[in-house]
C-alpha angles and dihedrals in degrees: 000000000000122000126206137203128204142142123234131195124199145186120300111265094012096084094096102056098034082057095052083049098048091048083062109056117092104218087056104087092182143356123200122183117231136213118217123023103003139027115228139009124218151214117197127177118194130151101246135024092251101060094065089062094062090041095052088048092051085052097047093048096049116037105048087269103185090173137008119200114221115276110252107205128211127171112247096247088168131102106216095208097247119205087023105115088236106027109227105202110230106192121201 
């Protein structure tokens, strides 16, 4: 699993329902608002690099995107605790 990291702006007045989009795509671990240049800042997970470029396009496209940050990629080192009520990550 990769992760990647990137900042996104939109448009004025559409923050709010571009966050409460981006909280229910899968493929979005977190979303964070910003203050300043951009608007949010994300965490995505997918399997290969590739497939945060499309995903970064489809965001772009949808949700009133004006400017996207580079995406940043990490592998995914954590276990997420699976089967515990409030996973704890516990990174090697």
């Amino acid at each position: 699993m990769l992760i990647g990291f990137t900042m996104i702006k939109v448009s004025p007045g559409q923050e709010g329902s571009v966050y409460a989009n981006l909280q229910k795509r899968p493929e979005i671990r977190d979303v964070y608002r910003l203050f300043g240049e951009y608007s949010f800042f994300l965490v995505m997970q997918a399997e290969e690099r590739n497939a945060f470029s499309r995903m970064l396009g489809e965001i772009t496209t949808r949700e009133n995107v004006i400017k996207a940050g580079p995406v940043l990629f990490s592998r995914d080192k954590c276990d997420r605790g699976a089967g515990r009520p409030d996973p704890v990550p516990v990174c090697s």
